[in-house]
Gaussian input, Z-matrix of N, CA and C with variables (Angstrom, degrees):
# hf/3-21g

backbone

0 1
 N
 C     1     B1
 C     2     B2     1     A1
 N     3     B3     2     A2     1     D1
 C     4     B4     3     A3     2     D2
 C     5     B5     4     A4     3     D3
 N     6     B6     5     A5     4     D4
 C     7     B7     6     A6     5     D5
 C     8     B8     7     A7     6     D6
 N     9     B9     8     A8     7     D7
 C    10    B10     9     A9     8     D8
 C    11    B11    10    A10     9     D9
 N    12    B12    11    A11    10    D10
 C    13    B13    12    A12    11    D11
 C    14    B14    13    A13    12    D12
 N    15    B15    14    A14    13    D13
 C    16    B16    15    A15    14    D14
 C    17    B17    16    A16    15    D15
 N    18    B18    17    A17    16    D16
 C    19    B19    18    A18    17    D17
 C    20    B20    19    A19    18    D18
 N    21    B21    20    A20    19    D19
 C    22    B22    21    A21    20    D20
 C    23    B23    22    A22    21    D21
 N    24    B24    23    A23    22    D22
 C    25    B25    24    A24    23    D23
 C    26    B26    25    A25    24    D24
 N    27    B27    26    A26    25    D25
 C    28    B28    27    A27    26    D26
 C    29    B29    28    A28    27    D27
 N    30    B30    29    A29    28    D28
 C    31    B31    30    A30    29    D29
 C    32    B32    31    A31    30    D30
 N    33    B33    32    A32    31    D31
 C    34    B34    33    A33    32    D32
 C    35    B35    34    A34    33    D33
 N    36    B36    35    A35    34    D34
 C    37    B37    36    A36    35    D35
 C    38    B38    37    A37    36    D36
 N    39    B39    38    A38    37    D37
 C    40    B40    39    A39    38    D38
 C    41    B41    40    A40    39    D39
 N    42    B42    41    A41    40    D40
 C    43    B43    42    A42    41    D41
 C    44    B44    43    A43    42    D42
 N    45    B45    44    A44    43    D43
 C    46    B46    45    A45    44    D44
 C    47    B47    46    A46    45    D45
 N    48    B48    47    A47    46    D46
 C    49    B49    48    A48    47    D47
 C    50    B50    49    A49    48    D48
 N    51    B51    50    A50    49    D49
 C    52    B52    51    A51    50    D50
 C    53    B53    52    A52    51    D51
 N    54    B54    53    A53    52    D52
 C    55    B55    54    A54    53    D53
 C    56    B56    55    A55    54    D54
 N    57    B57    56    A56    55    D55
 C    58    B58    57    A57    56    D56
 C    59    B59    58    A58    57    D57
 N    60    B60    59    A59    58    D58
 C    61    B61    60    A60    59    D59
 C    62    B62    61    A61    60    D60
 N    63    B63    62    A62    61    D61
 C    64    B64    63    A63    62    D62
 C    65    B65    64    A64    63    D63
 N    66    B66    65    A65    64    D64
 C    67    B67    66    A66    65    D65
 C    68    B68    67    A67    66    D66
 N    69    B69    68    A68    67    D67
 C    70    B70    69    A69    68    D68
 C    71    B71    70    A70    69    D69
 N    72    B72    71    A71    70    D70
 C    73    B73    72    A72    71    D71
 C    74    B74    73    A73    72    D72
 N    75    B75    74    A74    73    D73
 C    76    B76    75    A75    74    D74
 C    77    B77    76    A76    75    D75
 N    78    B78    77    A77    76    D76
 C    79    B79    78    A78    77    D77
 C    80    B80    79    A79    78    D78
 N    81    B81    80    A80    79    D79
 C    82    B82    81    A81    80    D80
 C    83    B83    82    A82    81    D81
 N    84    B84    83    A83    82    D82
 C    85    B85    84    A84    83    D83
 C    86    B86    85    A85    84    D84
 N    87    B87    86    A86    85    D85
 C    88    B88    87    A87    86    D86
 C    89    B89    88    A88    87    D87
 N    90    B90    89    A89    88    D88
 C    91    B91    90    A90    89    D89
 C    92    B92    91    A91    90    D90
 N    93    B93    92    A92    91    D91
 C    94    B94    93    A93    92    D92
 C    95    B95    94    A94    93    D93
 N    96    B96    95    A95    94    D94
 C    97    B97    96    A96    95    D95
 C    98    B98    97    A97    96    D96
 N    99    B99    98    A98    97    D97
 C   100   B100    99    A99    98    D98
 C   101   B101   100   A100    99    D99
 N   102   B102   101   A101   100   D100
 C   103   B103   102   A102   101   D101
 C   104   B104   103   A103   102   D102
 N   105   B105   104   A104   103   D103
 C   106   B106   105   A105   104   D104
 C   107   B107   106   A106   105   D105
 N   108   B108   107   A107   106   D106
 C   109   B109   108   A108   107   D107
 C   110   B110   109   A109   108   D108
 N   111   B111   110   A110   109   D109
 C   112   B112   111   A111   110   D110
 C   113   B113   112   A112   111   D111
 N   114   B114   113   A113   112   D112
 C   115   B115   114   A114   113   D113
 C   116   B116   115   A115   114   D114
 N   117   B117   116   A116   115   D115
 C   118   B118   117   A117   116   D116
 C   119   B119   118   A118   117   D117
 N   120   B120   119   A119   118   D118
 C   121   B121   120   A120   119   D119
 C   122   B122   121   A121   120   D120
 N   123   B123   122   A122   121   D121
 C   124   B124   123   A123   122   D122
 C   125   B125   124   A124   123   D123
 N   126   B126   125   A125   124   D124
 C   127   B127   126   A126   125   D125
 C   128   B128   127   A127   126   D126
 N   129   B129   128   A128   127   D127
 C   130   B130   129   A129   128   D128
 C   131   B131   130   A130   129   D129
 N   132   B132   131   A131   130   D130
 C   133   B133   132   A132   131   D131
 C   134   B134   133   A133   132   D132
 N   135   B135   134   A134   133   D133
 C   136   B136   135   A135   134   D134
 C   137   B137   136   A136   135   D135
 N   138   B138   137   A137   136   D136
 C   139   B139   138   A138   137   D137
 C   140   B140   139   A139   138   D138
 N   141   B141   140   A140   139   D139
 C   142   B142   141   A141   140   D140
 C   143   B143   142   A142   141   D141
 N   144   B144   143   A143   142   D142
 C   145   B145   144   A144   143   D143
 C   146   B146   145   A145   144   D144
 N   147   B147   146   A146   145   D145
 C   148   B148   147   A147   146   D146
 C   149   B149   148   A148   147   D147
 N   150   B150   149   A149   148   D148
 C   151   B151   150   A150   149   D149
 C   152   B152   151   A151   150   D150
 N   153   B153   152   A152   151   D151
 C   154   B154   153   A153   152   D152
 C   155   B155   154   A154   153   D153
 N   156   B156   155   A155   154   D154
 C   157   B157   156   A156   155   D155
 C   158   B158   157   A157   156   D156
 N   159   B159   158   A158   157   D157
 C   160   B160   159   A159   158   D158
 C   161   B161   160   A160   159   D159
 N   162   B162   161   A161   160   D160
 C   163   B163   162   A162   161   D161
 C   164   B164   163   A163   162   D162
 N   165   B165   164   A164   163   D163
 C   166   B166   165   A165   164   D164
 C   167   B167   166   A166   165   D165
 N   168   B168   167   A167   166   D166
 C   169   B169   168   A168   167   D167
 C   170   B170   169   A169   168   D168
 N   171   B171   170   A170   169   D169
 C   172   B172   171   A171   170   D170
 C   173   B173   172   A172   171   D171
 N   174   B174   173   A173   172   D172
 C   175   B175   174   A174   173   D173
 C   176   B176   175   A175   174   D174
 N   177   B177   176   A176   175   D175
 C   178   B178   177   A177   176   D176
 C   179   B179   178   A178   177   D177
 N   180   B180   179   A179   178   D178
 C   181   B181   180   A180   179   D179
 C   182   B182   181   A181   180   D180
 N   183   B183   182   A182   181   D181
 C   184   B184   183   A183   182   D182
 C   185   B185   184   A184   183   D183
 N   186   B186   185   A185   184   D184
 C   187   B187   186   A186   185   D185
 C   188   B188   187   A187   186   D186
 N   189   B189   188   A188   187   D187
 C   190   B190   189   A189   188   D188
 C   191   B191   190   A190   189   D189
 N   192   B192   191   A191   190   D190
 C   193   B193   192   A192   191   D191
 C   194   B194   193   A193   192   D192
 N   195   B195   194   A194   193   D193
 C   196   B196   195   A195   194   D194
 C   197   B197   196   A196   195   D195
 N   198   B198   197   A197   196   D196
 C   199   B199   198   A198   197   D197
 C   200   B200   199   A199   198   D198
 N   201   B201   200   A200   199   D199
 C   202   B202   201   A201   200   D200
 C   203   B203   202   A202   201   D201
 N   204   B204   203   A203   202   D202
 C   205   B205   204   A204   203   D203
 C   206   B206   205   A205   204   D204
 N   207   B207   206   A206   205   D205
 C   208   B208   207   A207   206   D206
 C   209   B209   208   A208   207   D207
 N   210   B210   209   A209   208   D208
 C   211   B211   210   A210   209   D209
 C   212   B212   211   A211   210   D210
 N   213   B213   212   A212   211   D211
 C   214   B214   213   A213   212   D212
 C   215   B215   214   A214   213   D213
 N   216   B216   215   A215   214   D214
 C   217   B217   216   A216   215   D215
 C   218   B218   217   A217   216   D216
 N   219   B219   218   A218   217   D217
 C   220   B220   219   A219   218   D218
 C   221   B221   220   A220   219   D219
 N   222   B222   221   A221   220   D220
 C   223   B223   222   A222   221   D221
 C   224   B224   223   A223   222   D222
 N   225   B225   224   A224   223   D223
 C   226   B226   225   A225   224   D224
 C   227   B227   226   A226   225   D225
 N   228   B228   227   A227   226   D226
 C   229   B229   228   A228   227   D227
 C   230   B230   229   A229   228   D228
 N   231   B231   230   A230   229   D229
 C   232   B232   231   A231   230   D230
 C   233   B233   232   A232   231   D231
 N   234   B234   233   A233   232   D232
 C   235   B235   234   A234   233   D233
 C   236   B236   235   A235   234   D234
 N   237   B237   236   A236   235   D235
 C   238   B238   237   A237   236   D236
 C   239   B239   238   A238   237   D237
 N   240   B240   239   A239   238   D238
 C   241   B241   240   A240   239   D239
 C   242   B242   241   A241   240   D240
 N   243   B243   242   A242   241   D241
 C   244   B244   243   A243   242   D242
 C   245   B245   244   A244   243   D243
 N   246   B246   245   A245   244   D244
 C   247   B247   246   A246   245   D245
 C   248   B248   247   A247   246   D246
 N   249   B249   248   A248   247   D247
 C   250   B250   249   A249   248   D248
 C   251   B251   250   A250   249   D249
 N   252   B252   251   A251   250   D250
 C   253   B253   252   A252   251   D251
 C   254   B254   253   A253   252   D252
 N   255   B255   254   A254   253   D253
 C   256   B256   255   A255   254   D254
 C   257   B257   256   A256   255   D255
 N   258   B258   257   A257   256   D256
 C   259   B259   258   A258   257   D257
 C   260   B260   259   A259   258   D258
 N   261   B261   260   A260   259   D259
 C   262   B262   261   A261   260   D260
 C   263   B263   262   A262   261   D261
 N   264   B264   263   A263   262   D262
 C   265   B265   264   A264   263   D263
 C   266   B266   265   A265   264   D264
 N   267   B267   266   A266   265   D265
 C   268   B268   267   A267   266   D266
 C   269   B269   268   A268   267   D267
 N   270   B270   269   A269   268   D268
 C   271   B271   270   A270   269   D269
 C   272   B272   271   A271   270   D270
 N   273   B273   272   A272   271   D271
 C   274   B274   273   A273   272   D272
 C   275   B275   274   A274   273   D273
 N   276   B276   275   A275   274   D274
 C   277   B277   276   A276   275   D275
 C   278   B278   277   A277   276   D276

   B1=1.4494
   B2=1.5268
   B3=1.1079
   B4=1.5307
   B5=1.4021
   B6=1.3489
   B7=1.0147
   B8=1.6451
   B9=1.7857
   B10=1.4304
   B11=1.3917
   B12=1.1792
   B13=1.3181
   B14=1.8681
   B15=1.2061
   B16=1.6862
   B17=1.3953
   B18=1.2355
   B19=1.5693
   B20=1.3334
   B21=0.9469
   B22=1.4099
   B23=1.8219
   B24=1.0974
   B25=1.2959
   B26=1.8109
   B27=1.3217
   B28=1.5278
   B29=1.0866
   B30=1.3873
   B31=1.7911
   B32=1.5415
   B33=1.5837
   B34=1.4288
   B35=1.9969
   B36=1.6204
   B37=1.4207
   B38=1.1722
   B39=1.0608
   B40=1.9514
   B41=1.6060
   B42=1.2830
   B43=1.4426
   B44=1.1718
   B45=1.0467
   B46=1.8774
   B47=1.6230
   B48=1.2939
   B49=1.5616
   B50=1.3362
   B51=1.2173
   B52=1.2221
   B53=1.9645
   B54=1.2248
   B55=1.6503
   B56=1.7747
   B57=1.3552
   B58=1.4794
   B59=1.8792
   B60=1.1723
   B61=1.8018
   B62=1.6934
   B63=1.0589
   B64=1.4577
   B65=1.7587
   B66=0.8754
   B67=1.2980
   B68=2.0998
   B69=1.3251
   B70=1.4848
   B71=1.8490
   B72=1.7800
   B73=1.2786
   B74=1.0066
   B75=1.1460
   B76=1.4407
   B77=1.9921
   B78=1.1439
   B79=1.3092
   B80=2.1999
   B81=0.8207
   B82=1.8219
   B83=1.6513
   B84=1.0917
   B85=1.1051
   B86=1.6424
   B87=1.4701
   B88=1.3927
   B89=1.0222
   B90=1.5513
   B91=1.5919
   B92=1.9384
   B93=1.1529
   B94=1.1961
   B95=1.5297
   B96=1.3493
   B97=1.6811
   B98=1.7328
   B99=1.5540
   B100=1.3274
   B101=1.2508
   B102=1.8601
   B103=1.3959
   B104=1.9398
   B105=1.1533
   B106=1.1837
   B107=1.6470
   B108=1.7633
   B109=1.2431
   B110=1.7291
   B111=1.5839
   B112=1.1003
   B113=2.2098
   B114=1.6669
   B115=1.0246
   B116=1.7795
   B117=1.0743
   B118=1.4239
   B119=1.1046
   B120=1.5471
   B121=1.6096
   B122=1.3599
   B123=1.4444
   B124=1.6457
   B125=1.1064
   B126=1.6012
   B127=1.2904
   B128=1.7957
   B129=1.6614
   B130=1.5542
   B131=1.6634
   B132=1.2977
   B133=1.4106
   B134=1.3732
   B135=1.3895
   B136=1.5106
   B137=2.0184
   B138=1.4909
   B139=2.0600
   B140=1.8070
   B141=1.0279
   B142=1.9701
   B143=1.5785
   B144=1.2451
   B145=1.9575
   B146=1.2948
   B147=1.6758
   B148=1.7368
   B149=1.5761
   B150=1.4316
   B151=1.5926
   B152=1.7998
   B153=1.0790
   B154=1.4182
   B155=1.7881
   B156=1.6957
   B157=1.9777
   B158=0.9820
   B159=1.1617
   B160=1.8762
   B161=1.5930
   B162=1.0867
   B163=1.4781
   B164=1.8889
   B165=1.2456
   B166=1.5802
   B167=2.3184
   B168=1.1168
   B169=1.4000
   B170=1.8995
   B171=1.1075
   B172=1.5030
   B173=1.3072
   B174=1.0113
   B175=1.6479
   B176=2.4403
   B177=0.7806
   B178=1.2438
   B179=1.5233
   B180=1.3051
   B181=1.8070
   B182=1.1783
   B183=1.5955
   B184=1.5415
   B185=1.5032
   B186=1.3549
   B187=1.4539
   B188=0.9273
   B189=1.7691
   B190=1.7878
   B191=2.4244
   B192=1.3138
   B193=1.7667
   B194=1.4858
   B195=1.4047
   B196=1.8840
   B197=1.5497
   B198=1.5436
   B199=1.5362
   B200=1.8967
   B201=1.3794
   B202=1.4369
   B203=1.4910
   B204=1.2102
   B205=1.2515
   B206=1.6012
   B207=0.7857
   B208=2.0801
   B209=1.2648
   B210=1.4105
   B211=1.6364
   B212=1.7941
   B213=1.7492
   B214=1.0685
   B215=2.1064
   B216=1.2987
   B217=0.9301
   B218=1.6088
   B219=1.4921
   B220=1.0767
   B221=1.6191
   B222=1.7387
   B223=0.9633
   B224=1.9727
   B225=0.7738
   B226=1.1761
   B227=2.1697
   B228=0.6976
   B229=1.6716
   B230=1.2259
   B231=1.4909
   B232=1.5300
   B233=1.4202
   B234=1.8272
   B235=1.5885
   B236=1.4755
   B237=1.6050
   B238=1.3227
   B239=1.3518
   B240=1.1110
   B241=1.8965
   B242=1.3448
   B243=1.4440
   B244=1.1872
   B245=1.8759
   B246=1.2254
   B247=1.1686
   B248=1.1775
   B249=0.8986
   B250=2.0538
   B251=1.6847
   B252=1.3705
   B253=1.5399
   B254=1.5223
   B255=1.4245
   B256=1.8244
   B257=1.7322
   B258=1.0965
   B259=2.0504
   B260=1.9186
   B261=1.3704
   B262=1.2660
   B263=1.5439
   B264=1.1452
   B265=1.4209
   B266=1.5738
   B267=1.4663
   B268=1.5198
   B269=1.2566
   B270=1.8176
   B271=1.1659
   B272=2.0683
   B273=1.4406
   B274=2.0955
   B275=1.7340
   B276=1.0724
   B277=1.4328
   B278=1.3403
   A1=109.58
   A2=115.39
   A3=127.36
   A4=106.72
   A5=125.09
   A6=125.77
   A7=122.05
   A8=87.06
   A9=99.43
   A10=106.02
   A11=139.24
   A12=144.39
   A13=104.23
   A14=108.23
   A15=98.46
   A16=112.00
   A17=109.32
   A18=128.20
   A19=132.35
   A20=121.84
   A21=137.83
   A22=119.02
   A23=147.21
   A24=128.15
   A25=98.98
   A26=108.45
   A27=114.65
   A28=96.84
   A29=77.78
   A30=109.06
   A31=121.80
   A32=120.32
   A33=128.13
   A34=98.04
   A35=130.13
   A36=111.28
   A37=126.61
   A38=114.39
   A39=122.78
   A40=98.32
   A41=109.52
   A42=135.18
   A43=116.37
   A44=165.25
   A45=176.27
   A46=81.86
   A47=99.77
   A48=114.84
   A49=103.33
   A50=124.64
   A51=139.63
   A52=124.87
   A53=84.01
   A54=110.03
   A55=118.22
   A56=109.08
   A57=103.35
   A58=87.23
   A59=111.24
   A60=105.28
   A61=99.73
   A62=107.97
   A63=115.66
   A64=117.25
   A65=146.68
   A66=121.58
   A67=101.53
   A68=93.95
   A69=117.39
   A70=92.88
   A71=123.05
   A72=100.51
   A73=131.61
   A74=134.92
   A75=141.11
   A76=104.08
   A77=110.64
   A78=117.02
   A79=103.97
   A80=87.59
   A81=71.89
   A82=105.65
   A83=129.61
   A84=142.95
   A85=110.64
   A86=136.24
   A87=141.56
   A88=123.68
   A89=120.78
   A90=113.85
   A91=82.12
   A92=120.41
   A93=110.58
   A94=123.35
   A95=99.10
   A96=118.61
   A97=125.57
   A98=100.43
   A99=116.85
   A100=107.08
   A101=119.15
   A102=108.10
   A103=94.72
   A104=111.68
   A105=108.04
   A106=111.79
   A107=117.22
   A108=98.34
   A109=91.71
   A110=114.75
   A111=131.39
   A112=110.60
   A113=119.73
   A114=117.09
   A115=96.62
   A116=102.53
   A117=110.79
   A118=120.50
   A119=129.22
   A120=132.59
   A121=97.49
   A122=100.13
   A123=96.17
   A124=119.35
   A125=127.68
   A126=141.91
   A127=90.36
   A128=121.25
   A129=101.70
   A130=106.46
   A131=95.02
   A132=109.63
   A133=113.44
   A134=106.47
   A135=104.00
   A136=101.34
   A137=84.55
   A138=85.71
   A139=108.95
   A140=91.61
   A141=115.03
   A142=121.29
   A143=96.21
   A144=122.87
   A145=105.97
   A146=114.80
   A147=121.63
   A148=100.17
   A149=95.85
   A150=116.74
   A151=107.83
   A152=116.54
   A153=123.37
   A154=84.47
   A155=110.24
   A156=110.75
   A157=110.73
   A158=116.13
   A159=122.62
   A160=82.93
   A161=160.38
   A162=151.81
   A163=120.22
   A164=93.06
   A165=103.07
   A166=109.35
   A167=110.98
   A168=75.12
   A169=98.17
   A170=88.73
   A171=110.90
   A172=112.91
   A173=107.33
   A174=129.59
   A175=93.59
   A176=114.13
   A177=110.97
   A178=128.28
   A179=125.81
   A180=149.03
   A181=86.05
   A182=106.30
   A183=132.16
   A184=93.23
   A185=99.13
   A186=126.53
   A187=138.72
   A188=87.85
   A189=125.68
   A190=85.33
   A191=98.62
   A192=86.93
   A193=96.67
   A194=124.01
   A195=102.85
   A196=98.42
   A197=122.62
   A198=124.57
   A199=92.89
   A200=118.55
   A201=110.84
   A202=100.28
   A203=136.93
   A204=144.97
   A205=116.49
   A206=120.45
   A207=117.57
   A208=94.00
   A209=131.87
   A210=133.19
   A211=111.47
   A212=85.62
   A213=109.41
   A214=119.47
   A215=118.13
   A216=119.56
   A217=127.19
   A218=135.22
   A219=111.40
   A220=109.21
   A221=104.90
   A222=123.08
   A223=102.74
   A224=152.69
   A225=134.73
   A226=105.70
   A227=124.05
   A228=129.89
   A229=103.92
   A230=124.83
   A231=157.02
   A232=129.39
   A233=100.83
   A234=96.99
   A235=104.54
   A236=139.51
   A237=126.42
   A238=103.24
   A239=124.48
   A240=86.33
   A241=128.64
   A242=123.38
   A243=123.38
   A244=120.11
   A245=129.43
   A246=145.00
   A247=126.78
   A248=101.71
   A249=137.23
   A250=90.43
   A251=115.67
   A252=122.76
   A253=118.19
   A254=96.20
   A255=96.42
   A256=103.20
   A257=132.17
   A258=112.55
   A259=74.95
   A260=127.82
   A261=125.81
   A262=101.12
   A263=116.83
   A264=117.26
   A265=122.89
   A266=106.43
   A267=107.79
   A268=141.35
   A269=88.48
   A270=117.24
   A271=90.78
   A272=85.85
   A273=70.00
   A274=94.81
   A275=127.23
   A276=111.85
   A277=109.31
   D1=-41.58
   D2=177.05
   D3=-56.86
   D4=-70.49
   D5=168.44
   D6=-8.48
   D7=-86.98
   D8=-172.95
   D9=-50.91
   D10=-50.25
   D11=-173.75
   D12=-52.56
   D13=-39.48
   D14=175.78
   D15=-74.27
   D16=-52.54
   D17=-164.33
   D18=-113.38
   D19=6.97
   D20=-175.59
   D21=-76.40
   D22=118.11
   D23=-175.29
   D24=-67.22
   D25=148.47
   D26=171.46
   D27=-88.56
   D28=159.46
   D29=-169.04
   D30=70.16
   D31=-5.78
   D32=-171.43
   D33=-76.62
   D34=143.30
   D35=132.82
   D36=-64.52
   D37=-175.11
   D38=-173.56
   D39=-172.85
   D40=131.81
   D41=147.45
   D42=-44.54
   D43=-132.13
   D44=45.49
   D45=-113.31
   D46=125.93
   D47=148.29
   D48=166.20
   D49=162.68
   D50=-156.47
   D51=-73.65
   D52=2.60
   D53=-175.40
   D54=54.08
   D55=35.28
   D56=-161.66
   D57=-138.67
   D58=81.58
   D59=-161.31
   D60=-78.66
   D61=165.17
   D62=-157.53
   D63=-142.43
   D64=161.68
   D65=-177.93
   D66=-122.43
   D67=142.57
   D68=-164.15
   D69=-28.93
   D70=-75.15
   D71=-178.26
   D72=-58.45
   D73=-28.39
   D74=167.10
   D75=-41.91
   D76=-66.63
   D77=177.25
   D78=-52.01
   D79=-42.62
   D80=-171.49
   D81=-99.01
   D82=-0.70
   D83=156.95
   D84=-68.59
   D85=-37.86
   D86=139.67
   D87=-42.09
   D88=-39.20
   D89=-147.62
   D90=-107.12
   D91=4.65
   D92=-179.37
   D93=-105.02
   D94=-35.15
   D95=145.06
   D96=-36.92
   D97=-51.32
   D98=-179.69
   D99=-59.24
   D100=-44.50
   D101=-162.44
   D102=-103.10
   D103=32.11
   D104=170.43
   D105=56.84
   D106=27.30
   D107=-166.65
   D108=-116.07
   D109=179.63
   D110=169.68
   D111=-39.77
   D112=142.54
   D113=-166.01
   D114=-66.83
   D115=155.67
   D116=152.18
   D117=-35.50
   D118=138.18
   D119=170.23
   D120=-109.85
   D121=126.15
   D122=145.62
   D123=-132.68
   D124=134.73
   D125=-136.43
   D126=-94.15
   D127=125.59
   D128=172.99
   D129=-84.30
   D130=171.95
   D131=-168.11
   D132=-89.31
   D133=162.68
   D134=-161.31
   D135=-83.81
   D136=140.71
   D137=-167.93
   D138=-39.63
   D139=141.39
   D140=-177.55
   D141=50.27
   D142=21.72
   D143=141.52
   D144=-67.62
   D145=104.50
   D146=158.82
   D147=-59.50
   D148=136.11
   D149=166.20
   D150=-40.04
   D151=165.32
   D152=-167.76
   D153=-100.91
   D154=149.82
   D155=172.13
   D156=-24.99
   D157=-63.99
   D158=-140.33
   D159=-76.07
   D160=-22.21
   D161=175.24
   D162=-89.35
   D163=-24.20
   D164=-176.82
   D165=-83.61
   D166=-38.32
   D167=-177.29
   D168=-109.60
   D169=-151.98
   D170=-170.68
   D171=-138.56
   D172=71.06
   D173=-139.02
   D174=-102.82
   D175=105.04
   D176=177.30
   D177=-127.67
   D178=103.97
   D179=-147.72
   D180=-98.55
   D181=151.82
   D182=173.10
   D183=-119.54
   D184=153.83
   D185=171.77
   D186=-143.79
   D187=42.32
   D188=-157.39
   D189=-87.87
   D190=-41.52
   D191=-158.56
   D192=-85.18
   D193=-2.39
   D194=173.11
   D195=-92.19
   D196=-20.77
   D197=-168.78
   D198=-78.57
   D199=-54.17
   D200=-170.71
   D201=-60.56
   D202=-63.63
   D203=-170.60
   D204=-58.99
   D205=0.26
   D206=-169.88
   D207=-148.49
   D208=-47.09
   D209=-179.19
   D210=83.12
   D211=30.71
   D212=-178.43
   D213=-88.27
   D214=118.64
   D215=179.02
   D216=-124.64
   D217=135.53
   D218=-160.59
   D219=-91.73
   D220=163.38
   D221=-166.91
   D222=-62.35
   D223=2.84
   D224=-139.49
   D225=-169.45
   D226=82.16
   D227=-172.11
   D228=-10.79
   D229=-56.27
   D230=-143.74
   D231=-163.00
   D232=150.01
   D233=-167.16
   D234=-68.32
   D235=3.49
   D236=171.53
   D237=-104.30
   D238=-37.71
   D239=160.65
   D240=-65.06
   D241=-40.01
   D242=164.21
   D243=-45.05
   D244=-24.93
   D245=160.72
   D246=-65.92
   D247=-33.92
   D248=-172.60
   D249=-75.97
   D250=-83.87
   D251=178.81
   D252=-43.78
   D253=-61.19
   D254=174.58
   D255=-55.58
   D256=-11.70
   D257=-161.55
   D258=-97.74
   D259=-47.45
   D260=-158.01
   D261=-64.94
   D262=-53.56
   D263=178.83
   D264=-43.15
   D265=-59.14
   D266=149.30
   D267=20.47
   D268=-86.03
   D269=-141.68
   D270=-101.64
   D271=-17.26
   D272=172.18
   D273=-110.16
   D274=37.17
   D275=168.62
   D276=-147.77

């Protein structure tokens, strides 16, 4: 946010994300490990129910023009370290 707010051209969109895309269970399938809890459920759908958006494409963002433009990079390689830090932080505060 800082970033963009210093350096960002106005009026531009921008990506922010970690450039390493991941797919929804995969992501809560981590964060569930982390907190030591039961895996993620996901309930299947009832036969010739289209998948809900966020499951249907394969949708993959660059975050090549907020990184060239701001010289902005994120703190964290990946959403499991970034997961990793946020569950640790947590848990001492």
């Amino acid at each position: 946010v800082l970033a963009a707010e210093q350096r960002a051209i106005p009026g531009r969109t921008y990506i922010v994300s970690d450039g390493q895309p991941v797919p929804r269970r995969a992501f809560y399938t981590e964060l569930a490990s982390l907190l030591n809890a039961p895996p993620a459920a996901f309930e299947p759908l009832p036969e010739g129910t289209p998948p809900p958006p966020h499951d249907r494409g394969n949708r993959r963002l660059s975050n090549a023009r907020f990184r060239l433009e701001t010289g902005w990079a994120p703190e964290f390689a990946d959403y499991r370290q970034g997961l990793a830090a946020s569950v640790a932080e947590s848990a001492e505060g």
